[in-house]
C-alpha positions as CSV (number, residue, x, y, z in Angstrom):
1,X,9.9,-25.6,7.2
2,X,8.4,-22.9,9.2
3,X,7.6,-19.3,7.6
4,X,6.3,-15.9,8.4
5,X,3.3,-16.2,6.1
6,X,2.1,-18.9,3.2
7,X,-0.3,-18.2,0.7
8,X,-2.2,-20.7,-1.2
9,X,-3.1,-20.7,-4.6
10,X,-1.3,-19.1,-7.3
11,X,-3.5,-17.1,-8.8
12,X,-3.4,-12.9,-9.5
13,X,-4.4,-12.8,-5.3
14,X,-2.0,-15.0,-4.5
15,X,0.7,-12.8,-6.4
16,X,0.0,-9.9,-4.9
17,X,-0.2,-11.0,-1.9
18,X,3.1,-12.7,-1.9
19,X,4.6,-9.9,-3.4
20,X,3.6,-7.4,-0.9
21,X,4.6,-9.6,2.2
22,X,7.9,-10.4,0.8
23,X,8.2,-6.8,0.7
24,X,7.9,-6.2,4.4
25,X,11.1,-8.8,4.5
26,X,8.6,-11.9,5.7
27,X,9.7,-15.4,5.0
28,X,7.2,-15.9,2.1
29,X,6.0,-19.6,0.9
30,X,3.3,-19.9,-2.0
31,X,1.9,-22.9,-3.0
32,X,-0.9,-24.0,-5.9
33,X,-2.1,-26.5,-8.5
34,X,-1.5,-24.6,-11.1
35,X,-1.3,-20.6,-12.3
36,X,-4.2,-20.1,-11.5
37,X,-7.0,-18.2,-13.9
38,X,-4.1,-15.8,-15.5
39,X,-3.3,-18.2,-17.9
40,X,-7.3,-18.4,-18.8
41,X,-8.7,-14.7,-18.7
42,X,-6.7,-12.3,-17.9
43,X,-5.3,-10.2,-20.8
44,X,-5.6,-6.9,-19.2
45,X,-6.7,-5.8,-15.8
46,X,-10.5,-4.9,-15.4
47,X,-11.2,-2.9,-12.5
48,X,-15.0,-2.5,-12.7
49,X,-17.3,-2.2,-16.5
50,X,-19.6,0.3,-14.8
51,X,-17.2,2.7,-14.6
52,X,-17.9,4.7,-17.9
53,X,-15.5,5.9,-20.2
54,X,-13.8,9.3,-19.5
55,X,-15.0,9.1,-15.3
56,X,-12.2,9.6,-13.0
57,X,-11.5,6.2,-11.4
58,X,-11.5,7.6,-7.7
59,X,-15.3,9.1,-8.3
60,X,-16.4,5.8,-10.0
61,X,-15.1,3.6,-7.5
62,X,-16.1,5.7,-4.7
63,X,-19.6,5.5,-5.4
64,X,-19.5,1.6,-6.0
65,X,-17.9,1.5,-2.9
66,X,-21.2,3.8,-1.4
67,X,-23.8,1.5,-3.5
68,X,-22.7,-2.2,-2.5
69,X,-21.1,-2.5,0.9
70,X,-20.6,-6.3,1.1
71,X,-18.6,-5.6,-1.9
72,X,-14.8,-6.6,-1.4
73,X,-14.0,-3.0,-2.7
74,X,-16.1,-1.9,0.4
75,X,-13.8,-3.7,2.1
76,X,-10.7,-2.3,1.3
77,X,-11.2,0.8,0.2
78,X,-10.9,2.9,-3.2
79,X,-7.5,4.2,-1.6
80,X,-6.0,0.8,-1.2
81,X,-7.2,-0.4,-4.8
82,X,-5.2,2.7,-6.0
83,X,-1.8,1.6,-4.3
84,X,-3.0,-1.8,-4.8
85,X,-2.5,-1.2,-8.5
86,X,0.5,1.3,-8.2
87,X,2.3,-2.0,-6.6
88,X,1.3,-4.3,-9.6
89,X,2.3,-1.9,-12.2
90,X,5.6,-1.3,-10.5
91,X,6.3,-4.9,-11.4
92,X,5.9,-4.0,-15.3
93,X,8.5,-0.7,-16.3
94,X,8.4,0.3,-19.6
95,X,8.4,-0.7,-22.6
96,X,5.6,-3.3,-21.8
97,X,4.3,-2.0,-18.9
98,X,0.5,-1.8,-18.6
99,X,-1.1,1.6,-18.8
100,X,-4.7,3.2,-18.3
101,X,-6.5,6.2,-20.6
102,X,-6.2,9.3,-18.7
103,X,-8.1,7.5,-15.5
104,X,-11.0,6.0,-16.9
105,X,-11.6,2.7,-19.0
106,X,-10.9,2.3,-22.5
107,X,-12.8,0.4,-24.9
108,X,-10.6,-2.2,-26.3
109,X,-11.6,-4.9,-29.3
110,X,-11.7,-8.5,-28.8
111,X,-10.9,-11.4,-30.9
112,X,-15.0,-11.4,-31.2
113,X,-15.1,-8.4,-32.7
114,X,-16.8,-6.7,-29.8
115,X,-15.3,-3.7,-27.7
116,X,-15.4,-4.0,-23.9
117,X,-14.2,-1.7,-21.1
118,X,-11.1,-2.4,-19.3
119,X,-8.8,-0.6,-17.2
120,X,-5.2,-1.2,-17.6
121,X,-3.9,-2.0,-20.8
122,X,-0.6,-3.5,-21.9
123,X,1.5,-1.5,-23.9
124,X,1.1,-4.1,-27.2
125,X,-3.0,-3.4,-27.1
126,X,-2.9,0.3,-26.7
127,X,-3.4,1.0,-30.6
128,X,-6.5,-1.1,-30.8
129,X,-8.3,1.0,-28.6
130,X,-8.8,3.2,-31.8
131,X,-9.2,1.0,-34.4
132,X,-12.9,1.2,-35.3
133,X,-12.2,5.2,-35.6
134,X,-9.1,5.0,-37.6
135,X,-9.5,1.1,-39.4
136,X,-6.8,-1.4,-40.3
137,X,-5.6,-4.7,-41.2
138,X,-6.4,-7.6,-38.9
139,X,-4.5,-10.9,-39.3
140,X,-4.9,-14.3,-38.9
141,X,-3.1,-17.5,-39.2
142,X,-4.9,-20.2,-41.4
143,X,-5.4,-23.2,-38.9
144,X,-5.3,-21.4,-36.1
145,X,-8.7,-21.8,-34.2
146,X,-8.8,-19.4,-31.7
147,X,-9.0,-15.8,-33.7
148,X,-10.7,-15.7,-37.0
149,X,-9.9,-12.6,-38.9
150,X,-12.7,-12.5,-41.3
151,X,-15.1,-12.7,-38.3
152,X,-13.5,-9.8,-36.5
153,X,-12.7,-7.4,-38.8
154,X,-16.3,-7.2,-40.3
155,X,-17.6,-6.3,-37.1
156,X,-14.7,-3.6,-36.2
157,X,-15.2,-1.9,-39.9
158,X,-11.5,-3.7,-40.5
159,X,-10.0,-5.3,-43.5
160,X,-9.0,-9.1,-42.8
161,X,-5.9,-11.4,-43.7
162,X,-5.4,-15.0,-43.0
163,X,-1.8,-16.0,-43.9
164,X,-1.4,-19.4,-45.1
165,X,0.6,-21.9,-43.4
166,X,4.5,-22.0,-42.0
167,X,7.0,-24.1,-42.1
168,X,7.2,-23.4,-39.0
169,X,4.1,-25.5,-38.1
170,X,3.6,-29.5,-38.6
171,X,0.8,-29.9,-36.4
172,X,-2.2,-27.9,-35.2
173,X,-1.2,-24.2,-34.3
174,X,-1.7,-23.2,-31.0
175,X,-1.8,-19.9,-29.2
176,X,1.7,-21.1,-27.3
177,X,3.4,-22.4,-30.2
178,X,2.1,-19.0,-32.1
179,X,4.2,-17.4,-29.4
180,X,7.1,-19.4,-29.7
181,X,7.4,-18.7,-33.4
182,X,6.7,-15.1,-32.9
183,X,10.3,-14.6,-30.8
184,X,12.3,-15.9,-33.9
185,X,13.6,-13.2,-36.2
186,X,13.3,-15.6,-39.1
187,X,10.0,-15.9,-38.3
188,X,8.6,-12.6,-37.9
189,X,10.3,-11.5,-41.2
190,X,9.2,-14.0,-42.9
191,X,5.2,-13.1,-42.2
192,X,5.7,-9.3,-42.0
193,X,7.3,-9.7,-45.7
194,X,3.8,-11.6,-46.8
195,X,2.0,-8.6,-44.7
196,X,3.8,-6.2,-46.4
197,X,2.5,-7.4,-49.8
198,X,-0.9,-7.3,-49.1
199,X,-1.0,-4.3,-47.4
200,X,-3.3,-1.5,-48.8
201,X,-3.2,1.7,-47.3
202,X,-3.7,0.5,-43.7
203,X,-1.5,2.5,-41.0
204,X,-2.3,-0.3,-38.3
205,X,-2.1,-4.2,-38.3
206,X,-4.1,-6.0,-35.3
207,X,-2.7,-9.6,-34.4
208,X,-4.2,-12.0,-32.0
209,X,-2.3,-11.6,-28.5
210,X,0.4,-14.2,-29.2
211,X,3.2,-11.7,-29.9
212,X,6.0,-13.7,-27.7
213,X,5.7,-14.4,-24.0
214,X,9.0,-13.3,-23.2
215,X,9.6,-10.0,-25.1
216,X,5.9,-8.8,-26.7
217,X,8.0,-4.9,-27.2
218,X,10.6,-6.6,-29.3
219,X,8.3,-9.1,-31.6
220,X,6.0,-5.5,-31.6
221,X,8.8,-3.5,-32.6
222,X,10.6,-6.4,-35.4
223,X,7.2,-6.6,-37.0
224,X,6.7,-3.0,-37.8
225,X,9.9,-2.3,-38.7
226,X,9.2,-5.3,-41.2
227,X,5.6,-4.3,-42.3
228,X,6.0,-0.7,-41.8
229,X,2.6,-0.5,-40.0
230,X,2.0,0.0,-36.3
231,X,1.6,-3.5,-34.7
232,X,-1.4,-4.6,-31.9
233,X,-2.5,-7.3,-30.0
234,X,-6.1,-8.2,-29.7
235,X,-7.2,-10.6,-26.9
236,X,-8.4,-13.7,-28.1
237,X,-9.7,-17.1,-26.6
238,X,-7.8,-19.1,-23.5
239,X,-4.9,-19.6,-22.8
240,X,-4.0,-16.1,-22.8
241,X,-0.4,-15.7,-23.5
242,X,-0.3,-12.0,-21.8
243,X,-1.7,-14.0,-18.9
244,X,0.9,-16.2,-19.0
245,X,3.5,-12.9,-19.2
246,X,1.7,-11.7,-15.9
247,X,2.2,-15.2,-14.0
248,X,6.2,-15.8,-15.3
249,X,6.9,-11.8,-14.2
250,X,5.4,-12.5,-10.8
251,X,7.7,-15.6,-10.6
252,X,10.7,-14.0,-11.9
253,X,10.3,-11.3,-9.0
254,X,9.2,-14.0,-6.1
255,X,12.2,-16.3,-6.5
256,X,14.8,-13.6,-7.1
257,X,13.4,-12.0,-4.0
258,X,14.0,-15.3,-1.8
259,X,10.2,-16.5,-1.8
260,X,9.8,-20.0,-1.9
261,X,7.5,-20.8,-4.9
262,X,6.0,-24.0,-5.1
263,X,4.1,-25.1,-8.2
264,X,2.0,-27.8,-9.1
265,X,1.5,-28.4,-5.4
266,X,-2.1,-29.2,-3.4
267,X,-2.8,-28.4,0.2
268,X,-4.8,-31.5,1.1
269,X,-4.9,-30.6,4.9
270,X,-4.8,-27.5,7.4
271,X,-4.2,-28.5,11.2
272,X,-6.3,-26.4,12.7
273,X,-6.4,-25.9,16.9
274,X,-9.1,-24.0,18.2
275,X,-9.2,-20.7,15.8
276,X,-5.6,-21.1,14.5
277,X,-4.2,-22.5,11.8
278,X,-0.6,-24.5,12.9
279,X,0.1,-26.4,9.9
280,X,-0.9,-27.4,6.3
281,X,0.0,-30.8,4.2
282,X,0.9,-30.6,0.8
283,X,0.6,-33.1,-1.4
284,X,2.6,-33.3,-4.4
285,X,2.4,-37.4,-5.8
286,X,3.8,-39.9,-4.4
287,X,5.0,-37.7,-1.7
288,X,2.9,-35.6,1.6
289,X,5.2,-32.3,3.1
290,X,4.2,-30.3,6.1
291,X,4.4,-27.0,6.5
292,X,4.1,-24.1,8.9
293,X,3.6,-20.4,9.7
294,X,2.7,-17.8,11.4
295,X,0.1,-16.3,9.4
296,X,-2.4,-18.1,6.3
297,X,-3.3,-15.9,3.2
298,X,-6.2,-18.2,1.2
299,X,-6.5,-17.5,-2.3
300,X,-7.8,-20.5,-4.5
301,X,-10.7,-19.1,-6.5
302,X,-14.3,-20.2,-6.7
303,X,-15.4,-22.9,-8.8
304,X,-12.4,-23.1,-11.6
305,X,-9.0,-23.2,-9.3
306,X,-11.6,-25.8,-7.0
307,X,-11.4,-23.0,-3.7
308,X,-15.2,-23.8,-4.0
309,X,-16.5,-27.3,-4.3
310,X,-20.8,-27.7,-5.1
311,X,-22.2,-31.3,-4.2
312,X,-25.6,-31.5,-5.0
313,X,-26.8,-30.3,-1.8
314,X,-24.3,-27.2,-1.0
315,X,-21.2,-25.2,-1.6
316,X,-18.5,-25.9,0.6
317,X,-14.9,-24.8,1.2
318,X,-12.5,-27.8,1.1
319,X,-9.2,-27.1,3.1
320,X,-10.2,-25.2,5.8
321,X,-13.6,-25.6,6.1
322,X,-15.0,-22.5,6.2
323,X,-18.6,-21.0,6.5
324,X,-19.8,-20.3,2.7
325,X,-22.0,-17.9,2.2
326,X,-24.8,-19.5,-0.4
327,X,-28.2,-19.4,-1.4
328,X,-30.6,-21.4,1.1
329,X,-31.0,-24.2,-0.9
330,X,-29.8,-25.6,-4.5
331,X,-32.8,-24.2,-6.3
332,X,-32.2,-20.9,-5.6
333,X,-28.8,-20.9,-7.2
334,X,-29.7,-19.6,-10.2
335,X,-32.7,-17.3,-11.4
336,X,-36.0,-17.9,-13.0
337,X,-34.3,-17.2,-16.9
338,X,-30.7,-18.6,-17.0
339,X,-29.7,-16.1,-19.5
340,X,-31.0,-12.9,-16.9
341,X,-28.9,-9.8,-17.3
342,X,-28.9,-9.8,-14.0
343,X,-26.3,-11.7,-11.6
344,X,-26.8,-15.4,-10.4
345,X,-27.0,-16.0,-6.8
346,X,-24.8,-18.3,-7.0
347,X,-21.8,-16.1,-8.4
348,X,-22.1,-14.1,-5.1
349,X,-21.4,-17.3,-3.0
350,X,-18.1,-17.1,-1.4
351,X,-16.0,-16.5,2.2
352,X,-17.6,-13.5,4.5
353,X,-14.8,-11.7,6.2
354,X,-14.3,-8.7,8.6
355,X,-13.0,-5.6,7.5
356,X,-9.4,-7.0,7.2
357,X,-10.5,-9.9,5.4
358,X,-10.3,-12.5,8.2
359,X,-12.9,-15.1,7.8
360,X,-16.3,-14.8,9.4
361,X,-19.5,-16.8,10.1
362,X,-22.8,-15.7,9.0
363,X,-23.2,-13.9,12.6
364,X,-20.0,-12.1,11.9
365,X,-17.9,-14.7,14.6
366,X,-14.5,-14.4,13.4
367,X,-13.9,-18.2,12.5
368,X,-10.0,-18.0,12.5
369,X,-7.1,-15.7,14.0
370,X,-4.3,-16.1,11.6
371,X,-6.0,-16.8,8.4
372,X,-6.9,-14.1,6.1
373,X,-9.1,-14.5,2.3
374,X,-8.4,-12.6,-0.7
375,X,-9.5,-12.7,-4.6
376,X,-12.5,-13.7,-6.1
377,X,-13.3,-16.8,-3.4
378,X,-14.7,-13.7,-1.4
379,X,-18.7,-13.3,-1.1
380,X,-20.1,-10.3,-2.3
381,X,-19.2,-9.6,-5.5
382,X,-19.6,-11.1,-9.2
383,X,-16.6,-10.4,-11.1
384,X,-17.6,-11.7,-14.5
385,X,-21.0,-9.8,-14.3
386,X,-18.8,-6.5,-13.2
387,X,-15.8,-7.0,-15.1
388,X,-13.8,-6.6,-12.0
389,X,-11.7,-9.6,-11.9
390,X,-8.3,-8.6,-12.1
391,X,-9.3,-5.2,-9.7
392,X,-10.6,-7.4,-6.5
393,X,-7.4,-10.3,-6.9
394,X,-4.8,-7.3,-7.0
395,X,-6.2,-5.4,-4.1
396,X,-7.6,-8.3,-2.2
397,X,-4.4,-9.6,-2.4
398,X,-2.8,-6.8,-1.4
399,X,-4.7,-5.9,1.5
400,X,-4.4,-9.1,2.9
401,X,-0.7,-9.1,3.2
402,X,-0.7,-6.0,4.5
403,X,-3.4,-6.6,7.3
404,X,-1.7,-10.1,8.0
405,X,2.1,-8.3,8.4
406,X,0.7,-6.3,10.6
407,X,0.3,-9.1,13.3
């Protein structure tokens, strides 16, 4: 079981970056736990909060890239993140596709009520961008405990409705089973009738983002014709179902591009000789796999897909043992008020690399040949404090199939 190239971890990064080798005709393998964080935060794709609303993203980018140069945009440049993100949204044609205001962030509401700044936006959202300007009717499902209506719509200057319960539903609602329901004609007729009769002179209806997993267009598209509104999504609490539309895309394309996907699978152990990687095991209960490649792509996370591990002395990275960068010492991992509006230490922690993303030591050694990081397990940055999550996984990822092929 030898290949050109594994990655592991199955996260946005790993996507990418399996995507873009498999593009260069390599013998891909990609491996993970799980799906990484998609199926938690990602709804749309931030690219960076500090870029304000109406700034060209090449000007905003550009001088990030000037002000912070350990950041991994530093290291891959703002041209790469452009064709970085060209590749992901060639993955998503129309009708959902996911698209960006002019070339700046729009300010998109949240299932809190709040608006926050994001870059690309799928189709289903687009309409919410305007909604404080132009009102509407937000709904809600009673029982469902993720999105309450009431809640949001005060704070977007929005009328509220929470429909009462389904047949449909037996037990506790849930954002998936939402989904489910929401790709059965029967169902989406029956709730855009009841819309339909409470409807005042609202032009727009906002739903939490559970409009179908496999076609959000079509539910979109049956529920208007039904309520005779124009339809949105608003992102709401984990799991995120367009997260989950992100992952099974990136699947779909992998496996019917020969890629060998495994999921659910755990590196326990890299071979390494000298500053090589030859081998990794997998584990996958009650049976251990080998396998081998040419070239290593790393993309497991930080602290939630377990690419980081923190014992109560240090951080450490668990399969190949790299050098983390860290604060000195335990006590310095966080600041003086826990609640600063600025960024913890400790959310910089992560791999150093070289400038194609190969890992380093803290004297800029490079530690290993044939192994290359991407995503958010790379020092420098803070994605939750920047809003740039989604931004540094796809061009990470990207980049480090790209500088890896090139071997």
């Amino acid at each position: 079981m030898h290949f050109d190239l594994i990655v592991i971890g199955m996260g946005l990064s790993g996507l990418m970056a399996a995507k873009t080798a498999s593009e260069s005709g390599s013998k891909v393998l990609i491996l993970g736990k799980g799906m990484g964080a998609l199926c938690l935060f990602s709804n749309t794709i931030d690219l960076l909060e500090t870029l304000p609303k109406g700034m060209k993203l090449d000007e905003g980018l550009s001088q990030w890239i000037k002000d912070h140069p350990q950041h991994p945009y530093s290291k891959v440049g703002a041209k790469i993140v452009e064709e970085a993100l060209t590749s992901f949204t060639s993955l998503f044609p129309l009708p959902y596709s996911f698209v960006s205001a002019g070339d700046g962030n729009s300010l998109l509401p949240t299932g809190a009520g709040t608006l926050r700044p994001t870059y690309l936006i799928p189709t289903t959202m687009v309409a919410g961008a305007s909604v404080r300007e132009q009102g509407g009717l937000i709904v809600g499902f009673k029982g469902f405990k993720d999105f309450y209506p009431d809640y949001a719509a005060t704070l977007l200057g929005c009328r509220s409705l929470t429909l009462p319960p389904f047949r449909t539903f037996h037990e506790e609602i849930t954002a998936a089973g939402l989904a489910r329901s929401m790709e059965k004609e029967s169902f989406r007729e029956e709730i855009g009738r009841e819309i339909r009769r409470e409807m005042g002179n609202e032009t727009r209806v906002g739903f939490p983002a559970v409009l179908g997993v496999r076609d959000p267009w079509g539910v979109k598209k049956g529920l208007e014709e039904t309520i005779g509104a124009e339809v949105f999504e608003i992102p709401i609490l984990p799991p995120s179902i367009p997260g989950m539309r992100i992952f099974n895309r990136f699947k779909e394309w992998l496996v019917q591009r020969g890629v060998t996907v495994l999921l659910g699978h755990s590196v326990s152990k890299a071979i390494l000789r000298g500053r090589r990687c030859e081998g990794i095991r997998v584990s996958n209960p009650p049976l251990s796999s080998f396998y081998s490649a040419d070239r290593y792509i790393l993309s497991t996370g930080r602290f939630v897909g377990g690419g980081l591990v923190a014992n109560e002395e240090k951080i450490y990275e668990p399969i190949f043992d790299l050098p983390v960068s860290q604060p000195r010492s335990r006590e310095e991992w966080f600041r003086k008020s826990f609640f600063s509006n600025l960024s913890h230490p400790v959310h910089q922690a992560g791999i150093l690399t070289d400038s194609s993303l190969r890992p380093v030591d803290d004297k800029g050694e490079r530690v290993l040949e044939n192994v290359w990081i991407a995503g958010s397990i790379l020092a420098g940055h803070d994605s939750t404090n920047e809003k740039s999550r989604e931004g540094v996984e796809i061009a990470t990822g990207y980049m480090a199939a790209k500088c890896a092929m090139k071997k």
